[in-house]
MILUM-532107 format. One record per residue (C-alpha): residue number from 1; chain; x, y, z. Coordinates in pm, whole numbers. Each point is the difference from the previous one (the first is absolute). Example, Ala and Ser with C-alpha at 12.3 -4.5 7.8 and 13.67 -1.06 7.14 Angstrom:
BEGIN
<r seq="1" mol="A" c1="1230" c2="-450" c3="780"/>
<r seq="2" mol="A" c1="137" c2="344" c3="-66"/>
# end
This chain:
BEGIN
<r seq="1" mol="A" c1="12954" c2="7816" c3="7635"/>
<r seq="2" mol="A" c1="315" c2="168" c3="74"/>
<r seq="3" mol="A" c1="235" c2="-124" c3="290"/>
<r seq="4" mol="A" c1="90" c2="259" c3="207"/>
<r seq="5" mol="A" c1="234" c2="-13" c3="298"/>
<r seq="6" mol="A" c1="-110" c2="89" c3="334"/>
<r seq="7" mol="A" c1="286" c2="-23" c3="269"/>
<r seq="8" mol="A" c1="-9" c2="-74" c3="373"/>
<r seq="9" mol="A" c1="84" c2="391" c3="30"/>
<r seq="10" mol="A" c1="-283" c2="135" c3="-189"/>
<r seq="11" mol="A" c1="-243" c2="-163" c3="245"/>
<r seq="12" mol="A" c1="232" c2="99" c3="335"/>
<r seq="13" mol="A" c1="-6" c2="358" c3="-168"/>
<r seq="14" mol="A" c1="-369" c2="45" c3="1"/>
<r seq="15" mol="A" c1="-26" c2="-216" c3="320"/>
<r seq="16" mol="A" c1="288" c2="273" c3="245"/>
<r seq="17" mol="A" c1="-116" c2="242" c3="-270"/>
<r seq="18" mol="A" c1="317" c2="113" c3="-104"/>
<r seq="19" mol="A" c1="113" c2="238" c3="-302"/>
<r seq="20" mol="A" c1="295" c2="15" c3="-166"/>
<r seq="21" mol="A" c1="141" c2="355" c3="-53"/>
<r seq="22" mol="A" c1="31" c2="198" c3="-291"/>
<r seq="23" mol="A" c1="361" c2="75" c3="-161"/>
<r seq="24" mol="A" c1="-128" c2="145" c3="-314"/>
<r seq="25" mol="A" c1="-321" c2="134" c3="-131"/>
<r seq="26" mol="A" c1="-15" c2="-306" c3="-295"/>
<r seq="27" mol="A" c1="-175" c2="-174" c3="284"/>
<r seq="28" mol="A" c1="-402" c2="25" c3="16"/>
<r seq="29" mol="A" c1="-73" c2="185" c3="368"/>
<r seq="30" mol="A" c1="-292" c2="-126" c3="143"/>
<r seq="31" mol="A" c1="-178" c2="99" c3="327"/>
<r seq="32" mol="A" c1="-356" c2="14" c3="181"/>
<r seq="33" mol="A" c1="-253" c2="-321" c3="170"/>
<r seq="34" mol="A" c1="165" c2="-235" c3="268"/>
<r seq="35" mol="A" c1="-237" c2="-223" c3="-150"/>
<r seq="36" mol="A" c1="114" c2="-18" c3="-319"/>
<r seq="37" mol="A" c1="356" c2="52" c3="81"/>
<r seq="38" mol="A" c1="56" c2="-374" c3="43"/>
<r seq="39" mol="A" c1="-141" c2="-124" c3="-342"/>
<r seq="40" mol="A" c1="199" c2="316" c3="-159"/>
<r seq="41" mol="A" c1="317" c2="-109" c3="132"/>
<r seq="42" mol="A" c1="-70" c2="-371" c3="-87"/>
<r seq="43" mol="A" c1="-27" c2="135" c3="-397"/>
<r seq="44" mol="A" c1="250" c2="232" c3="57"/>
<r seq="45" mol="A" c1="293" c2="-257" c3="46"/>
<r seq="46" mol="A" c1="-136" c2="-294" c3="-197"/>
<r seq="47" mol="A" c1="-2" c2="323" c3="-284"/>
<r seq="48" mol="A" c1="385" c2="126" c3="90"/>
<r seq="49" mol="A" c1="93" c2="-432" c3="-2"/>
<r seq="50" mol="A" c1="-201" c2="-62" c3="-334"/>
<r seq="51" mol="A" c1="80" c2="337" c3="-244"/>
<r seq="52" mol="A" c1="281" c2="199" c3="-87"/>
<r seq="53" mol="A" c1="-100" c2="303" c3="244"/>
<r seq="54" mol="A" c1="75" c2="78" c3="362"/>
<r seq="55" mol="A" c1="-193" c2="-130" c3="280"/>
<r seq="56" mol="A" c1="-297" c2="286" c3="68"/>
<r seq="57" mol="A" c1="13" c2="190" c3="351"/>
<r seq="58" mol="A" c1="-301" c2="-127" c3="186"/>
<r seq="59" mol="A" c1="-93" c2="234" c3="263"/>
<r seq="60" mol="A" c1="-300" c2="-6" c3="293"/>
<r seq="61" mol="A" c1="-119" c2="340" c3="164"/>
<r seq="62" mol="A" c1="-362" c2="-66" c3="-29"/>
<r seq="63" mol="A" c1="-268" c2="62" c3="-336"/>
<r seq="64" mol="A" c1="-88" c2="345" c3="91"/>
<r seq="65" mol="A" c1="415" c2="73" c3="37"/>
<r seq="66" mol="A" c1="97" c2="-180" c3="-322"/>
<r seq="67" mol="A" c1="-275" c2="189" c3="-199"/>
<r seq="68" mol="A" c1="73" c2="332" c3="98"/>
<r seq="69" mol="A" c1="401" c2="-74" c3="-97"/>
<r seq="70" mol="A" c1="-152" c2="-97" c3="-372"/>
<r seq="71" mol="A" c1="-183" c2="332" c3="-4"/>
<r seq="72" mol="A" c1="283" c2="190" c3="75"/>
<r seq="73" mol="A" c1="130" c2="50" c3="-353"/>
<r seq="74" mol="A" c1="130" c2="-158" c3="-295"/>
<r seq="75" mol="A" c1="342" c2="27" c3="-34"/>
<r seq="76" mol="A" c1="234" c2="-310" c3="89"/>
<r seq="77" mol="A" c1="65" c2="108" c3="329"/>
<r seq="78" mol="A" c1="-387" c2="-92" c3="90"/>
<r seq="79" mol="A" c1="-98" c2="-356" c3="19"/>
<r seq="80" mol="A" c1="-159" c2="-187" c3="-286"/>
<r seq="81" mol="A" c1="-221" c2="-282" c3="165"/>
<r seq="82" mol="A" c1="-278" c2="66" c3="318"/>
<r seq="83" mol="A" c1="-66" c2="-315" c3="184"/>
<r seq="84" mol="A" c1="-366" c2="53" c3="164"/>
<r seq="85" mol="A" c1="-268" c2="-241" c3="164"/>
<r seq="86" mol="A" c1="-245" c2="279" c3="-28"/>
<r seq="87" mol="A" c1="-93" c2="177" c3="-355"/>
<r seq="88" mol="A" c1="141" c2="350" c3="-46"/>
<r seq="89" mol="A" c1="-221" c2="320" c3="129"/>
<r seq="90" mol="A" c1="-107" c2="274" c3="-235"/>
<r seq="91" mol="A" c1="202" c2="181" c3="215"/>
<r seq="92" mol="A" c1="313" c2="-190" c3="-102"/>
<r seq="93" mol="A" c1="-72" c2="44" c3="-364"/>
<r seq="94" mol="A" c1="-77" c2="381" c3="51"/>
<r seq="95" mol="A" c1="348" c2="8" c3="235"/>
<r seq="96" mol="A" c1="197" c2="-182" c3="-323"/>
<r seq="97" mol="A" c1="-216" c2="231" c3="-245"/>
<r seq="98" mol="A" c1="174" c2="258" c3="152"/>
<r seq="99" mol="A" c1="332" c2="-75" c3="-28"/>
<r seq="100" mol="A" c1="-32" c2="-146" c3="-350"/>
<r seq="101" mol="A" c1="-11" c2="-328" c3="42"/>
<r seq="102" mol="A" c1="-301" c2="-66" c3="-251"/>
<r seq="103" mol="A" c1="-53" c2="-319" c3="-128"/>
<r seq="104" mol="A" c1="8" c2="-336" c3="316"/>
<r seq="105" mol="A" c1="-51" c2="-338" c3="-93"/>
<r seq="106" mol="A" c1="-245" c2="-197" c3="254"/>
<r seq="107" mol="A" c1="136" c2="-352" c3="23"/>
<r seq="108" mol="A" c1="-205" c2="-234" c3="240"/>
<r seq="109" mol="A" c1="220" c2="-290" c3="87"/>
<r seq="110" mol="A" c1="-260" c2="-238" c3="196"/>
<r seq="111" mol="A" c1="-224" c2="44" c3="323"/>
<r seq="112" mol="A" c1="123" c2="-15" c3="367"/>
<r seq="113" mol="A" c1="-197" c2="-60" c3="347"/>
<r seq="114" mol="A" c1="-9" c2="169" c3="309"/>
<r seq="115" mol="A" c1="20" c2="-254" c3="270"/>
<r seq="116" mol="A" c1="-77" c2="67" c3="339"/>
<r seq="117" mol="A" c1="262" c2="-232" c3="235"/>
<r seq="118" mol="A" c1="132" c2="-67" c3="330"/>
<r seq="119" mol="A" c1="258" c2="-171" c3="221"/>
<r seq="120" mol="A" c1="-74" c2="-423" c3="-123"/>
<r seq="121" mol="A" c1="-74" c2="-96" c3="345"/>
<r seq="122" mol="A" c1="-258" c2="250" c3="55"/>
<r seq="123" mol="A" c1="-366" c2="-42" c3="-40"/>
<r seq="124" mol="A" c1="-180" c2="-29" c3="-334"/>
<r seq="125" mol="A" c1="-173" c2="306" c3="-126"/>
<r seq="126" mol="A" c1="-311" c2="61" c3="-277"/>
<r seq="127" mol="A" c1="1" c2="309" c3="-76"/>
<r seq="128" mol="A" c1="-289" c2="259" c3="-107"/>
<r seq="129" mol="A" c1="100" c2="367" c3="-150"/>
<r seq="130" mol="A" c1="-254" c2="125" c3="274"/>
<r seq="131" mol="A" c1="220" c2="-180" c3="274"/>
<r seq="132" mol="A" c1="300" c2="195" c3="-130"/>
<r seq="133" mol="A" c1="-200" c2="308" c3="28"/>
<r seq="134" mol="A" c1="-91" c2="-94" c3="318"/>
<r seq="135" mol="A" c1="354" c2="-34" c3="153"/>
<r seq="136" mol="A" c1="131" c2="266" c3="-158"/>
<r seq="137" mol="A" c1="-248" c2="314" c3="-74"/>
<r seq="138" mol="A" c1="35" c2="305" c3="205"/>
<r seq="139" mol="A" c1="-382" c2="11" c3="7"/>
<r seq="140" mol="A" c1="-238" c2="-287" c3="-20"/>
<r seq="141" mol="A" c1="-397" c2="15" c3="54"/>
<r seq="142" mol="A" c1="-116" c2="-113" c3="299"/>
<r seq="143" mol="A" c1="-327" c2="-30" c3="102"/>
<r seq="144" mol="A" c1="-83" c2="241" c3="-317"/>
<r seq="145" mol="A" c1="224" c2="226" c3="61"/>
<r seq="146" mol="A" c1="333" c2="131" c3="-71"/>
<r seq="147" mol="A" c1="268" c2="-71" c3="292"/>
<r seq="148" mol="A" c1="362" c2="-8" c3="74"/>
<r seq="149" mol="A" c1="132" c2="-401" c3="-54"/>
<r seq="150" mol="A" c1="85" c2="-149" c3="336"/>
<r seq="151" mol="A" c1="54" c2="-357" c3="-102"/>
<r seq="152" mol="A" c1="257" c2="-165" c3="163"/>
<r seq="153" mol="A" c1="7" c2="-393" c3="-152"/>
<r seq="154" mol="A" c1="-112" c2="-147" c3="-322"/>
<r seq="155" mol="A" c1="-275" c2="-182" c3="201"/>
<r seq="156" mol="A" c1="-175" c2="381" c3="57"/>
<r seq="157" mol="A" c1="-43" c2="78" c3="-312"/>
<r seq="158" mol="A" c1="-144" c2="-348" c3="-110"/>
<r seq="159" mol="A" c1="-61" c2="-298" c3="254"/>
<r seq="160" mol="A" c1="93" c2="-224" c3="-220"/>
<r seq="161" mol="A" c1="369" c2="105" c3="-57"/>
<r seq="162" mol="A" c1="265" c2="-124" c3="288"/>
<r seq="163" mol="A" c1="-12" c2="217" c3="287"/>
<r seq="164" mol="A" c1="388" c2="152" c3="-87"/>
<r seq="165" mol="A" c1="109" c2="354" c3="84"/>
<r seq="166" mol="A" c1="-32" c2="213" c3="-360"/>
<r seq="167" mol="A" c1="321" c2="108" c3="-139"/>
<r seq="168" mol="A" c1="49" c2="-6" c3="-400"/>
<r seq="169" mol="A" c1="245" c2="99" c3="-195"/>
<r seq="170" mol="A" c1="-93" c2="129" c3="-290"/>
<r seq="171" mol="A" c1="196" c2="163" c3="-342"/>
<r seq="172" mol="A" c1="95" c2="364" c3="71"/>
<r seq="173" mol="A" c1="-190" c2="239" c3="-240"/>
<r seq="174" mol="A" c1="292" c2="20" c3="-276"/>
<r seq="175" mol="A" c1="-56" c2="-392" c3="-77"/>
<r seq="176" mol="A" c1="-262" c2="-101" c3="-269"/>
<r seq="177" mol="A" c1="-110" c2="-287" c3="223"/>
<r seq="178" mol="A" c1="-93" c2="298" c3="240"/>
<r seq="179" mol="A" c1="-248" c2="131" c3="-293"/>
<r seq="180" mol="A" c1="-168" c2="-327" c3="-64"/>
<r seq="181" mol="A" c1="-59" c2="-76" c3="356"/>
<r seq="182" mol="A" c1="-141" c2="334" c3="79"/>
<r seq="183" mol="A" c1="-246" c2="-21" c3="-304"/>
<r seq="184" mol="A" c1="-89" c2="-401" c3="64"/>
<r seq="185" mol="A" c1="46" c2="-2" c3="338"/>
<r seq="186" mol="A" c1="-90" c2="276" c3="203"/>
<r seq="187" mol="A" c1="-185" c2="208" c3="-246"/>
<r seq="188" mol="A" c1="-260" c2="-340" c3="-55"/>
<r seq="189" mol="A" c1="11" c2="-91" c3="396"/>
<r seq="190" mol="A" c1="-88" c2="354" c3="49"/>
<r seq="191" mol="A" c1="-291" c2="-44" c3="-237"/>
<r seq="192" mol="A" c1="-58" c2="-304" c3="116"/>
<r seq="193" mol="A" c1="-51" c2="110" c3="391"/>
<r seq="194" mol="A" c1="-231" c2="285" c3="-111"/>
<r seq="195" mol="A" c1="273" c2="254" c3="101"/>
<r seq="196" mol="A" c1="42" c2="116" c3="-357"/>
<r seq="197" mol="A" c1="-395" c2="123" c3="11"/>
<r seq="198" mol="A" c1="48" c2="176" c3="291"/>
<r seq="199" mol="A" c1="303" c2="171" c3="-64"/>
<r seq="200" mol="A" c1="-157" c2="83" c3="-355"/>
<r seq="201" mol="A" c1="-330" c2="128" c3="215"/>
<r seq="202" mol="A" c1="251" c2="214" c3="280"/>
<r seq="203" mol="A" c1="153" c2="203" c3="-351"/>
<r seq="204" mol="A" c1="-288" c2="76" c3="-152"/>
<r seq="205" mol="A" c1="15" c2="-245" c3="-254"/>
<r seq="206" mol="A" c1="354" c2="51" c3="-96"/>
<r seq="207" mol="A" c1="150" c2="-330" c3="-97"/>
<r seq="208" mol="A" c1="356" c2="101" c3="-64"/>
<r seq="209" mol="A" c1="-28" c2="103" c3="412"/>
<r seq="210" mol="A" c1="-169" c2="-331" c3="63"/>
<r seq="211" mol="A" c1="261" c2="-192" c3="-169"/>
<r seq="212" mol="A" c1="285" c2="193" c3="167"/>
<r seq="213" mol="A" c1="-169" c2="-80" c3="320"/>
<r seq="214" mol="A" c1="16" c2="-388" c3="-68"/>
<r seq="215" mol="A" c1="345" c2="41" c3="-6"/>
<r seq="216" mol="A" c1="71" c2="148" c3="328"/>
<r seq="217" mol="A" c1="205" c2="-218" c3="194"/>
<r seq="218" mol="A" c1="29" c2="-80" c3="372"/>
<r seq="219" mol="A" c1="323" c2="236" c3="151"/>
<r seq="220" mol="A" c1="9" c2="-242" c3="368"/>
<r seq="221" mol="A" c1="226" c2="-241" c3="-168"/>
<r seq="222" mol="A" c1="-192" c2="-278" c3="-114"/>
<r seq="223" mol="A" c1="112" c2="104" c3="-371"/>
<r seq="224" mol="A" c1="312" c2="24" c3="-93"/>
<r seq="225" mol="A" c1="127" c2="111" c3="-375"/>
<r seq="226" mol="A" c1="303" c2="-199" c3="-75"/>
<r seq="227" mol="A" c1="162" c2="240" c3="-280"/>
<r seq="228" mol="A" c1="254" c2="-290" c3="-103"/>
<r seq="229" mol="A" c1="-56" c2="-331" c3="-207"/>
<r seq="230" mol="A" c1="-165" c2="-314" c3="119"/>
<r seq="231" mol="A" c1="314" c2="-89" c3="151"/>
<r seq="232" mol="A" c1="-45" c2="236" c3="273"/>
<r seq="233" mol="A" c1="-344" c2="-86" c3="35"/>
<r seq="234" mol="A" c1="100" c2="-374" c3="49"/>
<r seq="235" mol="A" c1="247" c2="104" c3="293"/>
<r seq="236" mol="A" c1="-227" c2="233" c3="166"/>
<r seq="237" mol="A" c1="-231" c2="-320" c3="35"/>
<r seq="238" mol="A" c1="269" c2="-201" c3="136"/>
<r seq="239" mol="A" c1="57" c2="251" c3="266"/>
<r seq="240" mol="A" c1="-360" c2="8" c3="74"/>
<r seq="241" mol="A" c1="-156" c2="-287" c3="-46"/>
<r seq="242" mol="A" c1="-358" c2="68" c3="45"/>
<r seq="243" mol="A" c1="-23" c2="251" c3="-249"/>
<r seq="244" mol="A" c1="-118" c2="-49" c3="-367"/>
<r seq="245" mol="A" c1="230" c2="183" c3="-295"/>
<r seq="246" mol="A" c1="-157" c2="53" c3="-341"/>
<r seq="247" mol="A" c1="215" c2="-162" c3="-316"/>
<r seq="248" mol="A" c1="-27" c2="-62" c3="-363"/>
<r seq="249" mol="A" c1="-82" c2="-371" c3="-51"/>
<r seq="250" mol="A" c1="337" c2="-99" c3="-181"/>
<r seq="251" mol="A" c1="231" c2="128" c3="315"/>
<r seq="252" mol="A" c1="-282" c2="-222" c3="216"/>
<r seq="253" mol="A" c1="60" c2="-313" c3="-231"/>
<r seq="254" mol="A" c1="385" c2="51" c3="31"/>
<r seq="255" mol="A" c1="-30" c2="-20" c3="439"/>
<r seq="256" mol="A" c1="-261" c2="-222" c3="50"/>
<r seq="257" mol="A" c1="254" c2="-133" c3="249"/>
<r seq="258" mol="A" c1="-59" c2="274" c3="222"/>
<r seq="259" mol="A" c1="-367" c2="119" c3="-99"/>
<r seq="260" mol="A" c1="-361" c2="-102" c3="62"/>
<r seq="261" mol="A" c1="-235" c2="186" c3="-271"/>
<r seq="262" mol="A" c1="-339" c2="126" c3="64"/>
<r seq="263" mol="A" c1="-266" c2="-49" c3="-213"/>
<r seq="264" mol="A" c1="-205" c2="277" c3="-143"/>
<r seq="265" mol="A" c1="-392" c2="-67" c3="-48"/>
<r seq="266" mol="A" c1="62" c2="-351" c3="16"/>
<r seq="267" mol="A" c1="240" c2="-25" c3="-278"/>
<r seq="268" mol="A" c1="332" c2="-102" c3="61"/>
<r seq="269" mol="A" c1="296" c2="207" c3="-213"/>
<r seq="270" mol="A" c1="136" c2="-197" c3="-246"/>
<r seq="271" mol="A" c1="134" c2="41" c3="-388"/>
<r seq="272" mol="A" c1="-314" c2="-233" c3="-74"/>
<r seq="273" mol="A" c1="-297" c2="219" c3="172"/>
<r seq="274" mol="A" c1="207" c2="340" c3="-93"/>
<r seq="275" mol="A" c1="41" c2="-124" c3="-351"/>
<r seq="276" mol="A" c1="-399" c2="-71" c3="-51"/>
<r seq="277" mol="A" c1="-105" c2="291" c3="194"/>
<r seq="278" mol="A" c1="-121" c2="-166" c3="345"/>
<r seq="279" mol="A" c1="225" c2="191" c3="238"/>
<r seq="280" mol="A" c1="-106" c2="344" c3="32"/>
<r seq="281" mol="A" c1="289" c2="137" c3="63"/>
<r seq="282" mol="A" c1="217" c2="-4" c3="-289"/>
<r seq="283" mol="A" c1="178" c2="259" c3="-243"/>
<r seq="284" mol="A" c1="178" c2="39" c3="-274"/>
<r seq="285" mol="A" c1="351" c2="66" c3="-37"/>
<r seq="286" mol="A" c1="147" c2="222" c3="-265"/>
<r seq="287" mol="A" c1="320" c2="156" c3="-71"/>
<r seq="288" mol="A" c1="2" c2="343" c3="-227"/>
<r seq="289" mol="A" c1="267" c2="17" c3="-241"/>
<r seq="290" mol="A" c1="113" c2="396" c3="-164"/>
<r seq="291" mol="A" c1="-35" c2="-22" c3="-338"/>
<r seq="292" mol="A" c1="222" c2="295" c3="-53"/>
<r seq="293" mol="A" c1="328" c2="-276" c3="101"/>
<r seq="294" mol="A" c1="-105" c2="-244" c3="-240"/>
<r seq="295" mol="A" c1="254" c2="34" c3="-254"/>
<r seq="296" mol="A" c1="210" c2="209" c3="197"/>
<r seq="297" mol="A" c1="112" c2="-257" c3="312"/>
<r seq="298" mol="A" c1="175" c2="-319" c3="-146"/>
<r seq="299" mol="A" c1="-230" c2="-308" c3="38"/>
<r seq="300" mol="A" c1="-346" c2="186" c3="144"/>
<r seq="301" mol="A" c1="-248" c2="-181" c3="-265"/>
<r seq="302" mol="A" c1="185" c2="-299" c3="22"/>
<r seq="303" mol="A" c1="-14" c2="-30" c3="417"/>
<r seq="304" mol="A" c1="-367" c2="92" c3="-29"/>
<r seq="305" mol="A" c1="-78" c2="-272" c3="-250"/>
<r seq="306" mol="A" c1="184" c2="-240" c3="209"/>
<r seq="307" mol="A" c1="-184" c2="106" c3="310"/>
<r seq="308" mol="A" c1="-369" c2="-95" c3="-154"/>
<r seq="309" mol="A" c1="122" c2="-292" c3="-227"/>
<r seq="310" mol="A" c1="-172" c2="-306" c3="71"/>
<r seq="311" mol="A" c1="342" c2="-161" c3="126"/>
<r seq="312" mol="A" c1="25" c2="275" c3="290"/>
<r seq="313" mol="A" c1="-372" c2="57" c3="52"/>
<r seq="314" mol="A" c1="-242" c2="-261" c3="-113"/>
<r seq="315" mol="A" c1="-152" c2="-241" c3="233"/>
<r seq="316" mol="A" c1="351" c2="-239" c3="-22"/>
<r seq="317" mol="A" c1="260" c2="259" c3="17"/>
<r seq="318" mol="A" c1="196" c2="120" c3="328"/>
<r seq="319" mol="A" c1="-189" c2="260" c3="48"/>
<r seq="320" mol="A" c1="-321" c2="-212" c3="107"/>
<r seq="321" mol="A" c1="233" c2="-259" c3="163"/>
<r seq="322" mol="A" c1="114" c2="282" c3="216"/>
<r seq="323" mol="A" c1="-356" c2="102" c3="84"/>
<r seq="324" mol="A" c1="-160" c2="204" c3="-302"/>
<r seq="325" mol="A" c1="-357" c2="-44" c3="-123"/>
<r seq="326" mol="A" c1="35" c2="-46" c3="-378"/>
<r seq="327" mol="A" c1="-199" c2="248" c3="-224"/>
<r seq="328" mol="A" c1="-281" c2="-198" c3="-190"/>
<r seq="329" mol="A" c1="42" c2="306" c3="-192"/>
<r seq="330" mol="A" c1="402" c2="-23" c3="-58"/>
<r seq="331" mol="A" c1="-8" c2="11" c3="-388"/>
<r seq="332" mol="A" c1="-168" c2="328" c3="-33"/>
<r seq="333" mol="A" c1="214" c2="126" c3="210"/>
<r seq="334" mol="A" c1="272" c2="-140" c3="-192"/>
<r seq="335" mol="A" c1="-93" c2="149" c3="-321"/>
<r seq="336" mol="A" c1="-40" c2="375" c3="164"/>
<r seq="337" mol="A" c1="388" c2="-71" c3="140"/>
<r seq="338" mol="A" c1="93" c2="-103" c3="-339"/>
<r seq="339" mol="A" c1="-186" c2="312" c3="-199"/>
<r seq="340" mol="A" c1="94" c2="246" c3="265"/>
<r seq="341" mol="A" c1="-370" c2="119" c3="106"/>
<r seq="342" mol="A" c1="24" c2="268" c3="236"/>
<r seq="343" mol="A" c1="-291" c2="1" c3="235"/>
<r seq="344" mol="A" c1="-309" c2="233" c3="-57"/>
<r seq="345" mol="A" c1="-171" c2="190" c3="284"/>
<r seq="346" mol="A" c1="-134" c2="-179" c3="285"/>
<r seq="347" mol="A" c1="-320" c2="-113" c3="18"/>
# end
């Protein structure tokens, strides 16, 4: 096994989240998931400390943001890696299609959480997707039928949760987490409550409108989108403490100082019960690399074979001491890094 160094400031880099700053395009440009951003910038200095290439520019901006830069073309003033904690849309591949960016490479680094946390003092929490509904919906069923959510405390929508006011703060819609709680959360709570079946029975059987309607949010206050990272999310609790802020599971495990996690069906969040499937809300983490720069941008196949080698990301690396779910799957992924597969269509 190789020895690689990993300095104090790789680790305060993807803790503040800072980037360095480009002076010349022979460095790799990076941008996209606030999730991933902190294992990226990990690899990115251990990679500018351990090879003869400058350190990449890590930047955040959110999975649907970092995408979208990819797609915009392919000449070296476009970026060459997409962090995302949510797979890329047909829409993204039709948007980079278009501006003849052709051939992506998936890369799936590991598997994340979303945790569910408050102020550590506060009350514990367990968690169903139909409580988050609950809180949060615009419209809930209520004796059968479709009305406007009044719910004022955590204790209305289920008597067994503490009777505290309802405020979350949840990832703004340009963040991947935002994706995978909307599909795991809300979408299944909605299901869950029976809302889904009569929104599906109010359009006429439409399910794209039924769907849609899960996802129709409160507007009196009790949900907030917090556009920035976790960080912001973390100080918006400490101004309020009875609220409850939505996180991916290694930012929990780094400020377990100042947080209390929920649990969600009974299962506590942890690499352990994310790692054998337990905790239902999990996803994995990717980055999307444009094959177009490989060969073109000085040290591109080599950062990306650093980034899934089993001294960054397997189950003793940094990566998973900062917080990462290993892949079980790592080595396939390492030999479609190392052959340059591009991706095929979604399925």
């Amino acid at each position: 096994m190789n020895t690689f160094k990993i300095t104090a400031a790789a680790v305060l880099m993807a803790t503040t989240g800072l980037a360095g700053v480009a002076v010349a395009r022979d460095q790799i440009q990076i941008a996209g998931s606030s999730t991933v951003l902190p294992y990226a910038t990990i690899v990115a200095e251990a990679f500018g400390e351990n090879f003869d290439f400058p350190t990449p520019v890590v930047e955040g901006g959110g999975s649907g943001a970092g995408r979208k830069k990819l797609c915009e073309g392919v000449d070296e003033n476009t970026i060459d890696i997409a962090n995302s904690s949510s797979r890329i849309s047909q829409g993204d591949i039709d948007l980079c299609k278009t501006n003849g960016v052709n051939e992506i490479m998936e890369v799936r680094i590991g598997y994340d959480g979303i945790v569910f946390a408050s102020e550590i003092n506060g009350p514990e929490f367990a968690f169903t997707p139909a409580d988050w509904y609950g809180a949060l919906a615009a419209n809930v069923i209520k004796d059968g039928a479709i009305t406007a959510n009044t719910n004022k405390t955590w204790a209305d929508v289920n008597p067994e949760l503490p009777a505290q006011d309802i405020l979350a703060f949840i990832p703004g819609t340009k963040h991947g987490t935002r994706e995978v709680f909307d599909v795991k959360v809300l979408e299944e709570g909605c299901k869950d409550t029976g809302a889904y079946d009569a929104f599906l029975k109010a359009a006429g059987d439409d399910k794209k409108a039924a769907a849609k309607s899960c996802l129709e949010l409160r507007t009196d206050g009790v949900s907030v989108d917090i556009d920035g990272d976790y960080t912001e999310t973390l100080s918006r609790l400490d101004a309020n403490k009875n609220a409850i802020g939505v996180f991916g599971l290694s930012f929990y495990q780094n400020n377990t100082d100042k947080l209390r996690v929920a649990t969600m069906k009974d299962i506590v969040p942890s690499t352990e019960t994310i790692a054998s499937g337990e905790y239902p809300v999990s996803r994995p983490l990717y980055f999307y690399v444009k094959k177009a720069h490989l060969g073109v941008i000085p040290g591109l196949q080599e950062y990306i074979d650093f980034f899934v080698s089993d001294d960054m990301a397997g189950p003793n690396g940094p990566l998973a001491a900062y917080g990462l779910v290993s892949d079980p799957e790592l080595a396939a992924t390492q030999a479609a890094v190392a052959a340059g597969t591009p991706m095929g269509p979604l399925n």
